[in-house]
N, C-alpha and C positions, 0 to 999 in steps of 0.2 A: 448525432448521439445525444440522449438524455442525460442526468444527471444518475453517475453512479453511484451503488453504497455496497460497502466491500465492511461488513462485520469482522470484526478480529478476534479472536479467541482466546486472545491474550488472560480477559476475564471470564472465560466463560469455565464449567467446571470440565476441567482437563483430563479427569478418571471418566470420563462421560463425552469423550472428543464429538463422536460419531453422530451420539444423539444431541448434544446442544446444535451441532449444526443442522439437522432436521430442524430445529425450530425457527429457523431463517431461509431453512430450502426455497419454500416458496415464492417469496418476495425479495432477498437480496442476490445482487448480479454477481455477486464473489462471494467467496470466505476467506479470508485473511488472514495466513499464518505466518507468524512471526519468532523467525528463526536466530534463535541469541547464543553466543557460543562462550558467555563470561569471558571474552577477551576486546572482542569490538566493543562492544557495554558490556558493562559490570550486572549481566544475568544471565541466568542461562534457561531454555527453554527444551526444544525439543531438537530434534535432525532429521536428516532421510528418512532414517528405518519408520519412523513415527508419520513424517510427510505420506512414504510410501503405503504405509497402513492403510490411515486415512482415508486416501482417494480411490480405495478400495470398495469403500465401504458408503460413499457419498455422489452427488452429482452436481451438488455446487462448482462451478469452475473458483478453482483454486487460485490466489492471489499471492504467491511466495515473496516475503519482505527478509531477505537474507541479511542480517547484522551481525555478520562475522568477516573473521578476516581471510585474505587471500579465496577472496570469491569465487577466483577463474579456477582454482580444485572443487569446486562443490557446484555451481551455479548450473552447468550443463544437465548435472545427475538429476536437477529440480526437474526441467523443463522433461526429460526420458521419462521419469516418473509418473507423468500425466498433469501439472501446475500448467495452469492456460498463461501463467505470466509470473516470470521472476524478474525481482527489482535488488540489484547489488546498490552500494555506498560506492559514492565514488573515491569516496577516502583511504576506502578500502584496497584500492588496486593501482599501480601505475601504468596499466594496459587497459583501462576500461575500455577499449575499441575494442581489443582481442575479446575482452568478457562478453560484449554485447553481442558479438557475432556468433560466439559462442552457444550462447544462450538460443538465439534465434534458428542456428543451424540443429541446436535440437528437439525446435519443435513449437518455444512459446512467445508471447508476447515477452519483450524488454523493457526491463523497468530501471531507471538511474534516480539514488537517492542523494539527497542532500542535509546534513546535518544544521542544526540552526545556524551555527556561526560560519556554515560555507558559504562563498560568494555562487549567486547564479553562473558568474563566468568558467569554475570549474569543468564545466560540463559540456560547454564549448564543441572542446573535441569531439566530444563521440555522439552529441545529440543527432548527428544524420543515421545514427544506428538504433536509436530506441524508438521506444511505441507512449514511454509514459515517462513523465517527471514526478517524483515522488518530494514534494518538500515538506520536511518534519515542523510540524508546528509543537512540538516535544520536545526534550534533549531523549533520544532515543533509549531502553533499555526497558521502562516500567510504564505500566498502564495507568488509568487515574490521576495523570497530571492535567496542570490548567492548560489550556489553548494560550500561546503566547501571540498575542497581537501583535506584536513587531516582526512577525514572521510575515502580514497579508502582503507586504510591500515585494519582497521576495515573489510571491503567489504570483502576484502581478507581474512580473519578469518574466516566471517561466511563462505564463501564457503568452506574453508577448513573443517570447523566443517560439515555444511552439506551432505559433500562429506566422512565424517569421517562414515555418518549414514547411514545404512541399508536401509532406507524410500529416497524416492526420494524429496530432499526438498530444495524450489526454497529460490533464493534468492532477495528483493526484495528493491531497492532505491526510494526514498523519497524526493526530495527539491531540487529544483534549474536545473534539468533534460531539455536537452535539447540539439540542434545542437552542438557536442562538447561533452560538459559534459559525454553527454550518453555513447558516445563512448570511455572513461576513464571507467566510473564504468562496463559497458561489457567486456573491458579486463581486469579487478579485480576480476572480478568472478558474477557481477549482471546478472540474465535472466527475473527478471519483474522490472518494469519501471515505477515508477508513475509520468506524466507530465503534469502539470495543465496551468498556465501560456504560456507556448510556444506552448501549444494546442488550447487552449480555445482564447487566444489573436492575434492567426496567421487569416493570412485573410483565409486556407480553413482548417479548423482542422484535417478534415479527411486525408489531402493533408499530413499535417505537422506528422500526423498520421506512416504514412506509410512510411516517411524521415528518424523520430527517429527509426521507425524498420531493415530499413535498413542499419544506420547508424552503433549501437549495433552490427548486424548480421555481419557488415564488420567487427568490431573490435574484436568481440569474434571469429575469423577464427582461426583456428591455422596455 
């Protein structure tokens, strides 16, 4: 597998969902929605009904980043929906084994996220049930923050754990991703990419699209 990039929507204009993500259709491998319920982080964004619209009206395969609580009510209904892969918190749940299988029995890829100040051990448990580690190089909630460095060393972890498993399972960054940055977390061990701001605010996103792929791809050479 290549180096992925999964745009997030977070910045992009949200009275206009359908058609911003046309402007990424062709060159990004997701689109990244990011689901905030003003209780896990302090913002709130969209839900189902909006998810379910959505992928209505698109053919981007869907990348669900759910930051809410009590995941194991809402997580399955992502995956029914048509989302080719939802990623809960693991902070979020004290069943993440039950979430992941969950998730999976209804159809999509599993995703398990980690907040900056969680230890990679967390996740322990349930990693024989997912498809992707998701670690926040953000304090999760708002788009537009800086890429925290002291997150790469974590990066480094999951893929080790990753590459420790049997299953082939991506590894995935979160906040602050972009000209630069990216190309740190790809020689760490990251191969999916979520970039909102440096996408969604560039003058051709598609353009800035295929810069960050290229960028990663140089960095992860051996």
């Amino acid at each position: 597998m290549g180096m992925q990039i999964s745009p997030s929507v977070l910045n992009a204009d949200l009275s206009r969902l359908s058609s911003e993500v046309e402007r990424i259709a062709a060159v990004a491998d997701w689109v990244h929605l990011d689901v905030m319920d003003n209780h896990f982080v302090p913002n709130l964004t969209f839900g189902l009904p909006v998810v379910e619209s959505l992928l209505k009206h698109i053919d981007t395969p869907a990348d669900c980043h759910l930051m809410i609580d009590d995941p194991g009510r809402w997580a399955p209904a992502y995956a029914e929906a048509g989302a080719g892969s939802v990623t809960f918190h693991v902070e979020a749940t004290r069943a993440p084994v039950k979430v992941a299988k969950e998730i999976r029995a209804a159809g999509a890829r599993v995703g398990v996220a980690l907040k900056p100040a969680t230890s990679i051990d967390a996740i322990a448990e349930v990693i024989r049930h997912v498809d992707m580690i998701l670690v926040m190089t953000v304090e999760p909630g708002f788009g537009g923050q800086a890429f925290m460095e002291d997150m790469l060393p974590k990066v480094r972890a999951a893929r080790r754990l990753a590459d420790s498993s049997d299953a082939d399972i991506w590894v995935q960054v979160d906040g602050g991703v972009g000209p630069g940055t990216i190309e740190r977390a790809a020689f760490a061990g990251a191969d999916v990419f979520v970039a909102g701001s440096s996408v969604f605010r560039s003058d051709d996103p598609a353009v800035m699209v295929e810069k960050l792929r290229a960028e990663a791809e140089n960095a992860a050479r051996p």
